[in-house]
C-alpha positions as CSV (number, residue, x, y, z in Angstrom):
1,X,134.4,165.3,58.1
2,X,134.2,163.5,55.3
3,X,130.6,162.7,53.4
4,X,129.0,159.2,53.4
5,X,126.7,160.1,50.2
6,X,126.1,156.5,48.6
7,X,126.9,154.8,51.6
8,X,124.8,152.8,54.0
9,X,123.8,154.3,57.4
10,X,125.5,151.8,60.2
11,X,124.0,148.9,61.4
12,X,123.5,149.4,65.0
13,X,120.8,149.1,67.9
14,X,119.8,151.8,69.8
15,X,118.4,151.6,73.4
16,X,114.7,153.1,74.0
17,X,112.7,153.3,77.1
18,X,109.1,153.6,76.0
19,X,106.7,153.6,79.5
20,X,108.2,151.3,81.5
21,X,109.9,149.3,79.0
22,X,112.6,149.3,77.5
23,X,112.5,149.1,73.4
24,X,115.4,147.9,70.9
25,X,115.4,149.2,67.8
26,X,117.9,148.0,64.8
27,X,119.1,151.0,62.6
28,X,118.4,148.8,59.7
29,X,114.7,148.5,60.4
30,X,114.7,151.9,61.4
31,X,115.2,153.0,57.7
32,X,114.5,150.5,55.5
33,X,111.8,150.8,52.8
34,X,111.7,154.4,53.9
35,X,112.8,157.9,52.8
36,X,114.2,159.7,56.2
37,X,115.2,162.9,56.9
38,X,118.1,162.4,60.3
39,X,119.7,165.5,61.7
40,X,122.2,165.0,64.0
41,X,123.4,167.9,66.9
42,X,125.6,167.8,69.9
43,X,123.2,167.8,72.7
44,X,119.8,167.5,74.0
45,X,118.6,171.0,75.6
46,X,121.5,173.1,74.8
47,X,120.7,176.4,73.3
48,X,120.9,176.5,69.1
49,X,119.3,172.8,69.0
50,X,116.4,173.8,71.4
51,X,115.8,176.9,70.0
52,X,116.5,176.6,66.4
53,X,117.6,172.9,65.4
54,X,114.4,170.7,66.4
55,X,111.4,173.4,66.4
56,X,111.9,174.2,62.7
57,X,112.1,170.9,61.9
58,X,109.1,170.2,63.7
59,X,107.7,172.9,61.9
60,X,108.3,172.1,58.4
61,X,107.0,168.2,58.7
62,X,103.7,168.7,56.9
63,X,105.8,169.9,54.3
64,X,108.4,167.3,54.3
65,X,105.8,164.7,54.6
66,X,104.1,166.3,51.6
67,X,107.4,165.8,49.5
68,X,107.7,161.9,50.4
69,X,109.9,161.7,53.6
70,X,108.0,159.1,55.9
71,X,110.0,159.9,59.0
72,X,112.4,163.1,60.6
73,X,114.7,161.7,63.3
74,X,116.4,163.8,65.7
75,X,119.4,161.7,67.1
76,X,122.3,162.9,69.5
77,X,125.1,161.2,72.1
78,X,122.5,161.2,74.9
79,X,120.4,158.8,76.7
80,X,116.9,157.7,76.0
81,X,115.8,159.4,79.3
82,X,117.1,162.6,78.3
83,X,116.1,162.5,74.3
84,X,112.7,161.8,75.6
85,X,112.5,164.4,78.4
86,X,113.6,166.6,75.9
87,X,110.8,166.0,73.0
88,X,108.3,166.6,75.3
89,X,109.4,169.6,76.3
90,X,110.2,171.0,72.8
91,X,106.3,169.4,72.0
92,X,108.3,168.1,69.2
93,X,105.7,165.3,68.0
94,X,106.3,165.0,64.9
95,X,109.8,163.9,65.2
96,X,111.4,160.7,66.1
97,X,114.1,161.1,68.7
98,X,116.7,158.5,68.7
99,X,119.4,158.3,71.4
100,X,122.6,157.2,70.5
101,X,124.0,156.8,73.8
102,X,127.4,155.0,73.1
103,X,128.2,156.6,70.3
104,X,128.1,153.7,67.5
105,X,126.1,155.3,65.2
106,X,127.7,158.6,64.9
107,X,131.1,157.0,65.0
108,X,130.3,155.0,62.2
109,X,129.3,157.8,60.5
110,X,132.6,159.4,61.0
111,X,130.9,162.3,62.8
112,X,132.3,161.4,66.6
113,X,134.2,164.7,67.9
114,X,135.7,165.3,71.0
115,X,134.2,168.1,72.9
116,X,135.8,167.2,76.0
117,X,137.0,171.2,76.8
118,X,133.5,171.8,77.4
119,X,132.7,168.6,79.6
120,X,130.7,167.0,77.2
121,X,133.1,164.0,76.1
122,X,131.9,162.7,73.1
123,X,129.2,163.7,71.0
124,X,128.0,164.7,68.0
125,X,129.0,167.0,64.9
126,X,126.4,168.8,63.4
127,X,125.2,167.8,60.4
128,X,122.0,166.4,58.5
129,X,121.0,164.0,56.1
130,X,118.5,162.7,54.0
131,X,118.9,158.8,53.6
132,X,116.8,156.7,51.1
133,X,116.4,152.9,52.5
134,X,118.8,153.1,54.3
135,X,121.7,154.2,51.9
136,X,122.7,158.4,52.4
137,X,121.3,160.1,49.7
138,X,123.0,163.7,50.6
139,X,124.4,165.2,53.5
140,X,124.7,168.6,55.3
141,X,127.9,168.6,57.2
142,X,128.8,172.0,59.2
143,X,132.6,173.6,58.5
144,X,135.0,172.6,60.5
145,X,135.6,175.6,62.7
146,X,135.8,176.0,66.1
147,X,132.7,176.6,68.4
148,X,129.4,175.3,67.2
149,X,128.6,176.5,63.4
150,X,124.8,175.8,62.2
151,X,124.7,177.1,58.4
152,X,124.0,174.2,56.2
153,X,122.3,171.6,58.5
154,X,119.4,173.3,59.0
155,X,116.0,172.4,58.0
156,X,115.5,175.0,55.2
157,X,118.4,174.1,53.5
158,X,117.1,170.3,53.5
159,X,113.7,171.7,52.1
160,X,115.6,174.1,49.2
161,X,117.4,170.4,48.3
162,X,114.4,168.1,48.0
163,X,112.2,171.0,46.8
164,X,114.1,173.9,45.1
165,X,110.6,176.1,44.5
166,X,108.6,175.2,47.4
167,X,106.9,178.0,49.1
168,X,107.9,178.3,53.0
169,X,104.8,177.5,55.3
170,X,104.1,181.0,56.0
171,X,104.6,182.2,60.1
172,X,101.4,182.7,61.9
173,X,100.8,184.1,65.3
174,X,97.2,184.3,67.0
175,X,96.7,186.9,70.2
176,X,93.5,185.0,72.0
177,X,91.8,184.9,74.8
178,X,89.2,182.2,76.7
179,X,85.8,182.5,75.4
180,X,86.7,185.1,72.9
181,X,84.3,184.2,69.9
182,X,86.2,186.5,67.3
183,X,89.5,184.7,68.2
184,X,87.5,181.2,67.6
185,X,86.0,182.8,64.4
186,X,89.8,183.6,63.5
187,X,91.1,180.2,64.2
188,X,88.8,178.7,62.5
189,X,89.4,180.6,59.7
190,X,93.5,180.0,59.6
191,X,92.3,176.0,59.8
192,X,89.8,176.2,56.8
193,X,92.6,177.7,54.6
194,X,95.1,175.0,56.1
195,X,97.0,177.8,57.2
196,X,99.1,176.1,60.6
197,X,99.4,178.9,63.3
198,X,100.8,179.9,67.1
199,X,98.4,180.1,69.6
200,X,99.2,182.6,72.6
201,X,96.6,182.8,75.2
202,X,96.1,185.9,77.5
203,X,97.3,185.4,81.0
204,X,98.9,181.8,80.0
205,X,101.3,182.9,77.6
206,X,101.4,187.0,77.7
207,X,99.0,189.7,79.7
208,X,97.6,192.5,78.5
209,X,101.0,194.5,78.4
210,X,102.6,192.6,75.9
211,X,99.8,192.6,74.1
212,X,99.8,196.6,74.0
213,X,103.6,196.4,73.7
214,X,103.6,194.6,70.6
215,X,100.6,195.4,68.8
216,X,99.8,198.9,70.3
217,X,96.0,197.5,70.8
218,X,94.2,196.3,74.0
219,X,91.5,194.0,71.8
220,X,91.9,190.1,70.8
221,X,92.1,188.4,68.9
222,X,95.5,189.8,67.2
223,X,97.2,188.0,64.0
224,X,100.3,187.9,63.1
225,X,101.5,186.4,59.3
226,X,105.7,186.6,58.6
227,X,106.4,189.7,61.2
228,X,103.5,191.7,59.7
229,X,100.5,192.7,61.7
230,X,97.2,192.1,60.1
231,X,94.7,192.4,63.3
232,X,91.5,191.2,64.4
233,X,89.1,188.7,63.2
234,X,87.5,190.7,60.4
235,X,91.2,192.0,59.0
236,X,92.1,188.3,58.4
237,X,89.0,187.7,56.7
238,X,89.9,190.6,53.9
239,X,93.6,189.6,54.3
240,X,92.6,185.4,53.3
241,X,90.0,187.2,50.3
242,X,92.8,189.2,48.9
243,X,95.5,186.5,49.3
244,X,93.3,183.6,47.8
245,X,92.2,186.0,45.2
């Protein structure tokens, strides 16, 4: 795999069905006058790209989109039908996700592999790249070893290049329930102090045994910040005093 740094992305047209109709859209259009952030994996809906690839980039957006990039593509060897099946179920909106069905693209990239062992035929390497109207500014490229490595073209190591010092957007969880006023009191808080945050409602996204599971407690709302427990309503509030202090 060899690094297009300097180069121009390909000029190519990729096939989009938007609605009911379908939507061309020239590569050169797609990144001109822009700065872009593209990550490239080998399949929609298989297992590291749903669970690791896309939601962490969709995560860090604000933050990219902070630092100047106008647009995060997600593109891959599949059809439109799929890319888009897929971004909706990943709730992936602030991503752009491009099919490359044939293949042009990544082929011209020189990132076209063979993964025809695993009935996939052609896809994509791994890799990611931020590309400055339209020329590659630097790339991520994974080793060349067997299997599927994802080490480099992840969306942390993008945000340590553009952004060396930048403090990670921090990981928050909220316990709620319907009608619980202490959970609104707690989200509203978290919004105030532009703090972005998980919601996980009782009986839609856990019961009340997970609940007691996890955070040994039987009462909502329960926070969550970077794998530490901080508690209800009224613990947040002294946790945002002493953290803003």
């Amino acid at each position: 795999m060899v690094s297009k740094e300097g180069s121009r992305v390909p000029q190519v047209v990729f096939h989009l069905r938007e609605g009911h109709e379908w939507v061309n859209i020239d590569s050169e259009l797609l990144f001109a006058g822009k700065r872009v952030i593209l990550f490239s994996l080998p399949g929609a809906f298989t297992p590291t790209c749903s669970s690791s690839h896309v939601p962490r980039y969709n995560q860090l957006a604000p933050v990219f989109k902070k630092l100047g990039v106008d647009e995060i593509i997600c593109m891959s060897v599949n059809d439109t039908f799929v890319m888009n099946q897929w971004k909706e179920e990943q709730r992936a909106d602030a991503i752009t996700f491009i099919p490359d069905g044939n293949g042009e693209f990544t082929a011209g990239m020189g990132m076209l592999v063979d993964k025809g062992d695993l009935g996939f035929g052609k896809r994509s390497w791994r890799y990611s790249m931020l590309v400055q109207d339209g020329v590659v500014e630097k790339m991520f490229i994974e080793a060349e070893v067997p299997g599927d490595p994802f080490d480099v073209s992840d969306a942390d190591t993008l945000l340590r290049y553009l952004a060396p010092e930048a403090e990670m957007p921090k990981d928050i969880t909220v316990f709620s329930r319907p009608g619980c006023p202490f959970c609104a009191k707690a989200k509203q808080m978290l919004e105030e102090a532009g703090l972005a945050f998980e919601e996980l409602v009782l009986n839609r996204d856990y019961t009340d045994r997970t609940l007691r599971a996890v955070a040994a407690a039987e009462t909502v709302p329960q926070i969550y910040i970077n794998g530490e427990r901080i508690g209800g309503s009224e613990d947040l509030q002294q946790w945002l005093e002493c953290s803003h202090a």
